[in-house]
FIPALO-927566 format. One record per atom (N, C-alpha, C): x negated, y negated, z; residue in three letters. Coordinates in steps of 0.2 Angstrom, whole numbers, padded with zeros to 4 digits, always signed. Each point is the difference from the previous one (the first is absolute). Layout:
# FIPALO-927566
XYZALA
...
//
This chain:
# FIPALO-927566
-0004+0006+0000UNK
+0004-0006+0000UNK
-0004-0006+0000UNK
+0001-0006-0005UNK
-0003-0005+0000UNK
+0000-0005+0003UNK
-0003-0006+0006UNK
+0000-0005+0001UNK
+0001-0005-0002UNK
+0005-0004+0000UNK
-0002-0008-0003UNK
+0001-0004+0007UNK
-0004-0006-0001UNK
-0002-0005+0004UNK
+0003-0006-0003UNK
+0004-0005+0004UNK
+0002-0007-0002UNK
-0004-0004+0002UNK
-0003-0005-0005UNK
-0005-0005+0005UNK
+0001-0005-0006UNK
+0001-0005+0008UNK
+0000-0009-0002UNK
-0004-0003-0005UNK
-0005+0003+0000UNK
-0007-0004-0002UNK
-0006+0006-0003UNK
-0007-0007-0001UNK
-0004+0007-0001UNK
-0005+0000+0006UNK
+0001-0002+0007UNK
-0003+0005+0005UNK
+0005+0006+0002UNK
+0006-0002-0001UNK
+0002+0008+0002UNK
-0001+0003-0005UNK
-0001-0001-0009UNK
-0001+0005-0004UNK
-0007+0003+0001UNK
-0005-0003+0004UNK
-0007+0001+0002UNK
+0002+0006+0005UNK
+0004-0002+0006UNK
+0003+0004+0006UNK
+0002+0008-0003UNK
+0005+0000-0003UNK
+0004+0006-0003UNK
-0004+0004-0005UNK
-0006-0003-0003UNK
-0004+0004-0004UNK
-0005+0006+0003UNK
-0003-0004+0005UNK
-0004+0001+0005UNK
+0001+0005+0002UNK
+0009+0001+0004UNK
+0002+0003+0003UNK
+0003+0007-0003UNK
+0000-0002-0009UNK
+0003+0008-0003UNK
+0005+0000-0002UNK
+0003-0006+0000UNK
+0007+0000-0005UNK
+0001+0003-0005UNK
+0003+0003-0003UNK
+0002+0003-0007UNK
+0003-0007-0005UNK
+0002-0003+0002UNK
+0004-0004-0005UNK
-0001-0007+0006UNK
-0003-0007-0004UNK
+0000-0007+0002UNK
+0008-0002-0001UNK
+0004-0005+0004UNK
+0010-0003-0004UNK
-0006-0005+0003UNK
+0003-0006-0001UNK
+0000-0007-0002UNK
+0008+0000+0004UNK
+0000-0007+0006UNK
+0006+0003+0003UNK
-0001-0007+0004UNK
+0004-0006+0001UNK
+0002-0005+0003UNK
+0004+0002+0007UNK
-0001+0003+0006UNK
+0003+0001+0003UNK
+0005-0003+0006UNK
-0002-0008-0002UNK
+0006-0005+0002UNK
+0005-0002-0004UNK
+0001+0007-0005UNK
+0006-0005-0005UNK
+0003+0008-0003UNK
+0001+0005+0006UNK
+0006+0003+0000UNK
-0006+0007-0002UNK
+0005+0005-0002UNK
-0003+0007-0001UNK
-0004-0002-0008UNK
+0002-0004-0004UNK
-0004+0002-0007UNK
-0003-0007+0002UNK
-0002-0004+0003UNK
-0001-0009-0001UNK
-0008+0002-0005UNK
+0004-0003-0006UNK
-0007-0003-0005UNK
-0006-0003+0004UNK
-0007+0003-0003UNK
-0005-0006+0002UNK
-0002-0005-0007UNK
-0001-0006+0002UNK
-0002-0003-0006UNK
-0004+0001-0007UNK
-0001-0001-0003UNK
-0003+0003-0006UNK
-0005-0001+0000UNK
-0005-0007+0005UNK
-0007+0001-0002UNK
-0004+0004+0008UNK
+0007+0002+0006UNK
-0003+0005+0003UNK
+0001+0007-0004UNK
+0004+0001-0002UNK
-0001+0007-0004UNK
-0005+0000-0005UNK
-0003-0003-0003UNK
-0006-0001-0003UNK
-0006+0000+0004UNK
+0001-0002+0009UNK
-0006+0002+0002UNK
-0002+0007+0003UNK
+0007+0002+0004UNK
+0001+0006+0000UNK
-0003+0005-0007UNK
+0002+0000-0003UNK
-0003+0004-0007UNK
-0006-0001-0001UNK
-0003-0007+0002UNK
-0007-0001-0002UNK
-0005+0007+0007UNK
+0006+0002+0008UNK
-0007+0000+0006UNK
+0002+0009-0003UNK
+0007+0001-0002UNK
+0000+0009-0004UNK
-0004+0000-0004UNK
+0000-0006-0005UNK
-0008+0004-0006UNK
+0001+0008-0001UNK
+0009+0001-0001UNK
-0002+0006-0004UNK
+0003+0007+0003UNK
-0004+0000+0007UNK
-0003+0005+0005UNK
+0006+0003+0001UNK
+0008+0000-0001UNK
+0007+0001+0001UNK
+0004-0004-0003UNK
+0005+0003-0003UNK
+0005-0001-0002UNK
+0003-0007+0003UNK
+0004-0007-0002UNK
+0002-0005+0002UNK
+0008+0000-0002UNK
+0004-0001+0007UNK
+0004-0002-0002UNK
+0004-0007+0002UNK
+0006-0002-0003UNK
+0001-0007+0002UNK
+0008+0000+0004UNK
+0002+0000+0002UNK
+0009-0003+0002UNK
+0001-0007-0001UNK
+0005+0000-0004UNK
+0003-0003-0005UNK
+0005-0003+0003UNK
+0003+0000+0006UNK
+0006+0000+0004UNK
+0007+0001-0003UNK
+0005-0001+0002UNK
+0005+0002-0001UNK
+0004-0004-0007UNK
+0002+0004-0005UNK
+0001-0002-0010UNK
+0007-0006+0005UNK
-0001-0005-0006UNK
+0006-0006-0001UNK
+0003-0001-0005UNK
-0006-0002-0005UNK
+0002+0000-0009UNK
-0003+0003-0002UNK
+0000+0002-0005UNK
-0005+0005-0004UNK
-0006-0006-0003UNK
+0001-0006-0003UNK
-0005-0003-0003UNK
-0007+0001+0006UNK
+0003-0003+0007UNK
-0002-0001+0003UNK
-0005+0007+0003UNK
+0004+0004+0000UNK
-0003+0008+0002UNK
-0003+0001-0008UNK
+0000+0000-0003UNK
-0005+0002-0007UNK
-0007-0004+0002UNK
+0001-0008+0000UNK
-0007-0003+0001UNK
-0002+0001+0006UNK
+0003+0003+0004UNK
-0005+0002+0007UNK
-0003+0006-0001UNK
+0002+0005-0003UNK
-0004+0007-0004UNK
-0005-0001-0005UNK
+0002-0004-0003UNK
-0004-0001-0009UNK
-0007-0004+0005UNK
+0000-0006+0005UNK
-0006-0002+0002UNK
-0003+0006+0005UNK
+0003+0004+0005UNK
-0003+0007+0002UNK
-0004+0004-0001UNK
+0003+0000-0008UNK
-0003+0005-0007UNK
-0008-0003-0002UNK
+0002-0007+0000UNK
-0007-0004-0002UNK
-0005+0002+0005UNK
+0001+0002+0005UNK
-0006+0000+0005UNK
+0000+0006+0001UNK
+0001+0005-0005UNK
-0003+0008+0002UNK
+0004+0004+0005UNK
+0006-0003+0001UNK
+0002+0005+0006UNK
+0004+0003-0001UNK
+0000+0008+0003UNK
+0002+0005-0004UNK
+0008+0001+0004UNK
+0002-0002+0006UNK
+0007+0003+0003UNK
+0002-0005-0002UNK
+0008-0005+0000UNK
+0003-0005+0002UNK
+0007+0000+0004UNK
+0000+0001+0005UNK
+0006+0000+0005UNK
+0005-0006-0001UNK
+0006+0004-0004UNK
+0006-0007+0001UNK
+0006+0004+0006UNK
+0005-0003+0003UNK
+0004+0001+0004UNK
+0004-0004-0002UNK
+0008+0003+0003UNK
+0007-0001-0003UNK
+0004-0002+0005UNK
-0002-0006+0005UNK
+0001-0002+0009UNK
+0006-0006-0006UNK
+0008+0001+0004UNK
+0004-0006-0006UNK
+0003+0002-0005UNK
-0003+0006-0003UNK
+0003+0002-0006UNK
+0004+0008+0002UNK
+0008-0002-0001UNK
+0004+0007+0000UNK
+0004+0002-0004UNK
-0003-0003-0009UNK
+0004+0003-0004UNK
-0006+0003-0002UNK
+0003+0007-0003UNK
-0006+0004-0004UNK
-0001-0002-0008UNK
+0005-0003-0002UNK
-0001-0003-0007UNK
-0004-0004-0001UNK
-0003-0005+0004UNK
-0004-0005+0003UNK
-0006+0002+0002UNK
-0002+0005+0004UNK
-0006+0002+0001UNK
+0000+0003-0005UNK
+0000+0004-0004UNK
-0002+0003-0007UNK
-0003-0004-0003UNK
+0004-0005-0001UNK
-0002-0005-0005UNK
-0008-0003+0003UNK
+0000-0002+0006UNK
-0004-0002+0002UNK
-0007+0006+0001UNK
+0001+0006+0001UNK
-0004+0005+0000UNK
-0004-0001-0008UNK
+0003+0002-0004UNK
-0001-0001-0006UNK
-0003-0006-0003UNK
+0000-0007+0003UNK
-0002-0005-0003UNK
-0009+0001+0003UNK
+0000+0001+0007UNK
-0007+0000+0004UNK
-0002+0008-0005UNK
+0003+0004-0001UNK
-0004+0008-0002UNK
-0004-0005-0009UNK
+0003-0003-0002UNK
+0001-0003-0007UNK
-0008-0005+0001UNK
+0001-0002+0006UNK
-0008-0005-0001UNK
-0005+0003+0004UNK
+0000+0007+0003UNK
-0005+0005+0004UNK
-0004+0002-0007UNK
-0003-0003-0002UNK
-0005+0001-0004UNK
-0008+0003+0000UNK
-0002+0002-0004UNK
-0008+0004+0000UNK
+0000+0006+0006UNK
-0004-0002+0005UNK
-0001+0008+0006UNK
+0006-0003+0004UNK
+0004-0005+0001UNK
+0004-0002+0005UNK
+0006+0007+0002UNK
+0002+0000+0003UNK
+0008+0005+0002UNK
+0003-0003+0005UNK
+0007-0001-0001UNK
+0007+0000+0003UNK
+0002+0004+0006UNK
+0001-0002+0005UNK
+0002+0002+0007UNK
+0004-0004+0002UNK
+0008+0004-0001UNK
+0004-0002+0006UNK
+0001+0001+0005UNK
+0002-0006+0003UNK
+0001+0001+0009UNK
+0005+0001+0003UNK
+0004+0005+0001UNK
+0006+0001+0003UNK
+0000-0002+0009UNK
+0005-0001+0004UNK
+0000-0002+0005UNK
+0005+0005+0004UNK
-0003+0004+0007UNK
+0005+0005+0004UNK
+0004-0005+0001UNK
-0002-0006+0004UNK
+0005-0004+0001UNK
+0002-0006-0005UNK
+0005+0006-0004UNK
+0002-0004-0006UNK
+0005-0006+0001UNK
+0006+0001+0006UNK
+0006-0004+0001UNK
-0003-0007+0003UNK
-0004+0001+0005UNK
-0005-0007+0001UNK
-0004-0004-0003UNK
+0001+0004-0006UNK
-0007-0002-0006UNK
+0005-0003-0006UNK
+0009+0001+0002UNK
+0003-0001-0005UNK
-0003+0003-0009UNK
-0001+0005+0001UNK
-0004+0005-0006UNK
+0005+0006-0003UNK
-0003+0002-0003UNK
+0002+0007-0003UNK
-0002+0005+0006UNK
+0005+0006-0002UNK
-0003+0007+0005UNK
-0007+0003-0003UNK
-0004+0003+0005UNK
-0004+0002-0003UNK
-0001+0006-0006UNK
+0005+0003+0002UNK
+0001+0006-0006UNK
+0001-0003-0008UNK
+0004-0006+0001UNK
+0004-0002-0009UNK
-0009-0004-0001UNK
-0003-0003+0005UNK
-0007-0003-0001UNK
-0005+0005-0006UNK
+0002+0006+0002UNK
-0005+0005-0004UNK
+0000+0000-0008UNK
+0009+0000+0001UNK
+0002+0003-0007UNK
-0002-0009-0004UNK
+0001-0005+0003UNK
-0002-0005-0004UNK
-0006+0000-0002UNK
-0006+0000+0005UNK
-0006+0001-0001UNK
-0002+0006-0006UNK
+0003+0006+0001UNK
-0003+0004-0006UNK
+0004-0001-0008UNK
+0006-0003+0001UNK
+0002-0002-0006UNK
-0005-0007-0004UNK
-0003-0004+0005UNK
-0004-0006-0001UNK
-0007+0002-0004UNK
-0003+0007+0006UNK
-0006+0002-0004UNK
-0003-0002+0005UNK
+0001-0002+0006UNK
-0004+0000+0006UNK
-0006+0006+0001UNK
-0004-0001+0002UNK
-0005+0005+0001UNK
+0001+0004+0008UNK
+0002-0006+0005UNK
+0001+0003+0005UNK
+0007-0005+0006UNK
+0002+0003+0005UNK
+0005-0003+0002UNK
-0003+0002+0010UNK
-0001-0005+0002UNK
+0000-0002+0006UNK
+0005-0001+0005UNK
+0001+0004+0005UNK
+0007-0002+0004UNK
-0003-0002+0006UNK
+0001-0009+0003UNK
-0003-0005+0006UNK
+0005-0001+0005UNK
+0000-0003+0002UNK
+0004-0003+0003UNK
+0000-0008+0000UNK
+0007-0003-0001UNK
-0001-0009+0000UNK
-0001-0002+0005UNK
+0002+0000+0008UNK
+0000+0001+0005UNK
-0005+0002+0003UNK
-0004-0001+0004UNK
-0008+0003+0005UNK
+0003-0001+0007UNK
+0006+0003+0001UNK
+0001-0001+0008UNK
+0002+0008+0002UNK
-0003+0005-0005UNK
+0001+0005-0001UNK
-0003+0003-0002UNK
-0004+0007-0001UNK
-0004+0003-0004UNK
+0006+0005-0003UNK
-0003+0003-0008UNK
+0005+0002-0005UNK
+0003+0005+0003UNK
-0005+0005+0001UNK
+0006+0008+0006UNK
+0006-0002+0005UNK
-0002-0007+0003UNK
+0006+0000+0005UNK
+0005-0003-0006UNK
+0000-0002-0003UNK
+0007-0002-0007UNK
+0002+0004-0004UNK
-0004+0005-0001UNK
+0002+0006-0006UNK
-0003+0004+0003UNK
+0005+0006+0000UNK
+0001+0008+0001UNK
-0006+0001-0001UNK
-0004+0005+0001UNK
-0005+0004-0002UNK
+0002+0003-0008UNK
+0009+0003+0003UNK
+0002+0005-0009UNK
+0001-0004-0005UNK
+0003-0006+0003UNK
+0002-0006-0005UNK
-0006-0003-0006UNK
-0006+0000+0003UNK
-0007-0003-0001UNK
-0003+0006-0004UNK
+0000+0007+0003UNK
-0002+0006-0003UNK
+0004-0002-0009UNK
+0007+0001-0001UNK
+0005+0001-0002UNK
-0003-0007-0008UNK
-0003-0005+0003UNK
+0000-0007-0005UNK
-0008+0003+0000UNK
-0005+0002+0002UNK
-0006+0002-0002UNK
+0000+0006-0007UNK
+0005+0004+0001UNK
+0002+0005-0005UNK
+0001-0002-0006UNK
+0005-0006+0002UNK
+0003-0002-0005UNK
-0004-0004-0003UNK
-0005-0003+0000UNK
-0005-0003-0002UNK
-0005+0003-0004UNK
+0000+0006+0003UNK
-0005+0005-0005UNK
+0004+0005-0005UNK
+0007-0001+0002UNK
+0003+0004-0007UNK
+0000-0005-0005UNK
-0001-0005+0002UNK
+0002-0007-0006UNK
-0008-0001-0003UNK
-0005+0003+0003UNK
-0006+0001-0002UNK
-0006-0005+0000UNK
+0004-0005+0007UNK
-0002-0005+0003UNK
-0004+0002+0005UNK
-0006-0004+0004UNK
-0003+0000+0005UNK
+0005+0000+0007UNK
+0000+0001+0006UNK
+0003-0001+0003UNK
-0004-0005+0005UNK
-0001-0007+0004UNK
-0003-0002+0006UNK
+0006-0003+0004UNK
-0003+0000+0006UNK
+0004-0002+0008UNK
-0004-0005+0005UNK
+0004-0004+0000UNK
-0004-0005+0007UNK
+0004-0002+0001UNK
+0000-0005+0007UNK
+0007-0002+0003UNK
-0003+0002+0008UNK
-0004-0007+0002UNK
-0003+0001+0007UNK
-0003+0006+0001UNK
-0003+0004-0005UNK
-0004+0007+0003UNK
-0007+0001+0003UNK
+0000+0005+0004UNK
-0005-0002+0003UNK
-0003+0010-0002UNK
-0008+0001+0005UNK
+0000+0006-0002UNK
+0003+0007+0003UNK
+0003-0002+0005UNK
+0004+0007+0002UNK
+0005+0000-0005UNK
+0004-0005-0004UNK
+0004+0001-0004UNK
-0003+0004-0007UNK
-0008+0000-0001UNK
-0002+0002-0008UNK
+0001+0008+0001UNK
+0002+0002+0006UNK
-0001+0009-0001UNK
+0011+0003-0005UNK
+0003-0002+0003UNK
+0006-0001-0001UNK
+0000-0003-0009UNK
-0003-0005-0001UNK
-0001-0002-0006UNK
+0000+0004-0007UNK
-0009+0003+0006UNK
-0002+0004-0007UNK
+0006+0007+0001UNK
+0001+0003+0003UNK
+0004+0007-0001UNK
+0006-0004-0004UNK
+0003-0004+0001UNK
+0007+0000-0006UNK
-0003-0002-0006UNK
-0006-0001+0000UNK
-0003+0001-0007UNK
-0003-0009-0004UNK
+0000-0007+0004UNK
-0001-0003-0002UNK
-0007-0001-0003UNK
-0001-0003-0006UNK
-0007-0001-0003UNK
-0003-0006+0003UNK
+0001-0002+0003UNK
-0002-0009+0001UNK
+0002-0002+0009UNK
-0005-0003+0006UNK
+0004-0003+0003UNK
-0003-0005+0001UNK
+0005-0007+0001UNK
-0004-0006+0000UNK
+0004-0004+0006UNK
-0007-0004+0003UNK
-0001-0003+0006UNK
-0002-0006+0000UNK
+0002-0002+0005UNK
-0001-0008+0002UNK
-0003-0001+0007UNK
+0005-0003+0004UNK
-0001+0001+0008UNK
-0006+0004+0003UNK
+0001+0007-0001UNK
-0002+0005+0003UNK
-0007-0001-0004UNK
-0002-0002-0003UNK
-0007-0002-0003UNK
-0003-0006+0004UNK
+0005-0003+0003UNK
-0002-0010+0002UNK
-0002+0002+0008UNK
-0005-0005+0001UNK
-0002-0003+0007UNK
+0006-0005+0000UNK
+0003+0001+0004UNK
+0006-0008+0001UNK
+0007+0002-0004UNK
+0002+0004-0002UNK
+0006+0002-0002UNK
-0001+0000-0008UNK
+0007-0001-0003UNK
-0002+0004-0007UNK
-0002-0010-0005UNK
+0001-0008+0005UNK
-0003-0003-0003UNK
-0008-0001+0002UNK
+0000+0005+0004UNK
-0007-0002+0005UNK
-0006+0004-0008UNK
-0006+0002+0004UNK
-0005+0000-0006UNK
-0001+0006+0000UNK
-0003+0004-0006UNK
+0000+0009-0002UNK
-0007-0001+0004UNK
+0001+0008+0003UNK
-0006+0001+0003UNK
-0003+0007-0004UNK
-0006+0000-0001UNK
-0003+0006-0002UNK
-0001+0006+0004UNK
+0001+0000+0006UNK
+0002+0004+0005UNK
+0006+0005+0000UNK
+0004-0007-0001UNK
+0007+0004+0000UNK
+0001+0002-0008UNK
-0004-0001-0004UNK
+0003+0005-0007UNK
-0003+0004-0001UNK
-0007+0000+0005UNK
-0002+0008-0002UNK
+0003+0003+0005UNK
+0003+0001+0005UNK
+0005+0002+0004UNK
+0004+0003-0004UNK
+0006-0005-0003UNK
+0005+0002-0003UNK
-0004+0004-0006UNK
-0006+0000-0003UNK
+0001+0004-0005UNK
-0001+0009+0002UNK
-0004-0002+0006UNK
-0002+0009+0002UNK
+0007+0001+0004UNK
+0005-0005+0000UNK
+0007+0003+0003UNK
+0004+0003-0007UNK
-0001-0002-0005UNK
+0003+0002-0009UNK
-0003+0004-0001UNK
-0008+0001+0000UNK
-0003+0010-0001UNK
+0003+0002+0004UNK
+0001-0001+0006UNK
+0001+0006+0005UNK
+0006+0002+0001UNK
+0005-0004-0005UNK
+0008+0003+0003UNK
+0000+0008-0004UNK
+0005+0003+0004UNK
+0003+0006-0004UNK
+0002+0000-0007UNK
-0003+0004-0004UNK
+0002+0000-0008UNK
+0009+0002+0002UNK
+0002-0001-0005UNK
+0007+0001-0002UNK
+0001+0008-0001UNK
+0006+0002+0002UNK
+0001+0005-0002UNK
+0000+0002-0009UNK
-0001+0007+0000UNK
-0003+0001-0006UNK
+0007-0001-0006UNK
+0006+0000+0003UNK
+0006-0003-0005UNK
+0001-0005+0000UNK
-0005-0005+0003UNK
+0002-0006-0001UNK
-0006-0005-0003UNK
-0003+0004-0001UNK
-0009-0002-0004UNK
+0003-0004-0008UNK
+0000-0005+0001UNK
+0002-0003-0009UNK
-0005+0004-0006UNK
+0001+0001-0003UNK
-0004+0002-0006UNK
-0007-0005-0001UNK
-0005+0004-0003UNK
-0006-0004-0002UNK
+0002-0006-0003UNK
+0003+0000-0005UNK
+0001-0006-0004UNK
+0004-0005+0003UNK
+0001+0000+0006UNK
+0002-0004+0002UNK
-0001-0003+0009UNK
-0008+0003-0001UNK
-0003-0004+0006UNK
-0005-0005-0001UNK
+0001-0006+0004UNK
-0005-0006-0003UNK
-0006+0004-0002UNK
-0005+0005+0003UNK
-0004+0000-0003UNK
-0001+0006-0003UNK
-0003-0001-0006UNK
+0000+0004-0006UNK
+0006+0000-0003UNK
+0002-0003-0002UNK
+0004-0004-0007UNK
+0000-0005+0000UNK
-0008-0005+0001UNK
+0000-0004-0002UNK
+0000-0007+0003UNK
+0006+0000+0005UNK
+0002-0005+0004UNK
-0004-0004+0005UNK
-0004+0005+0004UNK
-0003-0002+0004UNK
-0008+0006-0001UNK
-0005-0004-0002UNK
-0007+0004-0001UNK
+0000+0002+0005UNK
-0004+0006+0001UNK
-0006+0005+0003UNK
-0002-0004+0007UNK
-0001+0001+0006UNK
-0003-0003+0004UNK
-0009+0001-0002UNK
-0002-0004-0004UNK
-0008+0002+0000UNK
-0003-0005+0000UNK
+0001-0005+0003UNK
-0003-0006+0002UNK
+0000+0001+0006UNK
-0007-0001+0002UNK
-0003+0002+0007UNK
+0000-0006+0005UNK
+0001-0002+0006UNK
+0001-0005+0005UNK
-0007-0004-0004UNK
-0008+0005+0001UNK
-0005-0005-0001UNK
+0000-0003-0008UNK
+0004+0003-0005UNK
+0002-0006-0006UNK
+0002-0005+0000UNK
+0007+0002+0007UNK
+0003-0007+0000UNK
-0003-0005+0003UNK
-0004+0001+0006UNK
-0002-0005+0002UNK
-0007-0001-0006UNK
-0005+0003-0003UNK
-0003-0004-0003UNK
+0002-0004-0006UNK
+0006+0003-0004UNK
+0004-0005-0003UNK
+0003-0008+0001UNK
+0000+0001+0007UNK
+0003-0007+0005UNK
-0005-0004+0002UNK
-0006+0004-0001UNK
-0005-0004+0001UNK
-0006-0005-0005UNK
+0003+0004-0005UNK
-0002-0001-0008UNK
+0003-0009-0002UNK
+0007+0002+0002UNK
+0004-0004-0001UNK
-0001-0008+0003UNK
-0001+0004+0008UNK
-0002-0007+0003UNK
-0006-0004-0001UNK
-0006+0005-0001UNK
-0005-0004-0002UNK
+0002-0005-0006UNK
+0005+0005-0006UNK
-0001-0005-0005UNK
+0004-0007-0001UNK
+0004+0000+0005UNK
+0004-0007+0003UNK
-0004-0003+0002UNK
-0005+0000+0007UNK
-0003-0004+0004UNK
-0005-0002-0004UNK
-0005+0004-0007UNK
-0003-0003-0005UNK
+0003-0006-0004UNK
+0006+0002+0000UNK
+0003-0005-0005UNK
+0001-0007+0003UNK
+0000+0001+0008UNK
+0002-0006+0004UNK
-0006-0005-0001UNK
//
């Protein structure tokens, strides 16, 4: 099971690399569960990855399509392979369709589309998570995330275990990625990985000082030997190859070693404070 890490900036993306993240999100965490960060911090963020993991960005929750298209299409421009839009506002499915479709239509070059469904949809005035899937795989989405809009709560206490098991499956019959966050922490990755998620992504439980406080390197290498260590999933509920982030494509090989990364970030810095 893969880790993703949400960071404000590029000393958490320094912090979360450090620490063994699978996957860098780009993640405002004062402006709601998907809060955008500015386009010339996701540029520096991408500048402190250099490569070393996958980047993704949240996009926050679709309004207009023009407007969600230009938020992708500049995304795209900076290499970054996930784009997380959310559907917080919107409870016609005609309307998110069309808006899935506008964001999958400017996910250009290596970029992919991930919808974010919400347990607590009725608070989020959203779609249920299950209709979320069938949008998503009719869109062309690569993967479908289920958060929660609310943090006064972690995901298992708002959705059943079966319920969750149940929209996991259904994500991979749809031949989608499944990922899960929503205040988790790592006694919740054991639970995770058995109903079969590909993906679990974290905030808080990464931060010194809460989920706006700052990522610590500590706490991610924590959480990543809590994601080896969970129990594999029963063997009927193992997704098929082709449709686990890794090896088909979605998320490369773990073969970039800690001391790459750190002399990558070192390279890097040198050649900033040369330039200063």
């Amino acid at each position: 099971m893969q880790l993703l890490i949400s960071v404000a900036g590029p000393a958490d993306a320094r912090a979360a690399l450090l620490g063994g993240a699978d996957v860098i999100d780009a993640k405002d965490p004062r402006h709601g569960a998907l809060g955008p960060v500015p386009l010339h911090r996701l540029a520096a963020i991408r500048a402190t990855v250099a490569g070393a993991r996958p980047l993704s960005a949240a996009l926050g929750d679709a309004a207009r399509e023009d407007a969600l298209a230009g938020a992708v299409a500049a995304a795209a421009t900076l290499g970054v392979v996930f784009v997380k839009v959310g559907f917080a506002g919107v409870t016609s499915e005609v309307r998110a369709r069309r808006l899935a479709v506008a964001a999958r239509q400017r996910a250009e070059g290596e970029t992919r589309l991930v919808l974010v469904a919400y347990a607590d949809w009725r608070h989020a005035e959203s779609l249920a998570p299950a209709r979320l899937v069938s949008i998503a795989a009719d869109a062309g989405a690569a993967g479908v995330l289920l958060d929660t809009a609310s943090k006064s709560a972690p995901l298992f206490a708002i959705q059943p275990v079966a319920s969750v098991a149940a929209w996991v499956a259904a994500a991979h019959a749809a031949g989608m990625f499944a990922a899960l966050a929503g205040s988790l922490s790592g006694p919740d990755f054991a639970p995770a990985r058995a109903l079969g998620a590909d993906l679990v992504g974290v905030r808080g439980a990464a931060c010194v000082g809460g989920r706006t406080g700052r990522v610590s390197r500590p706490r991610v290498a924590a959480l990543r030997a809590s994601a080896g260590a969970a129990a594999p999933p029963p063997a009927s509920r193992v997704p098929p190859a082709s449709r686990v982030l890794v090896g088909r494509g979605i998320l490369p090989e773990r073969d970039v070693e800690l001391p790459e990364i750190v002399r990558r970030y070192d390279e890097m810095l040198h050649a900033v404070r040369e330039r200063a």
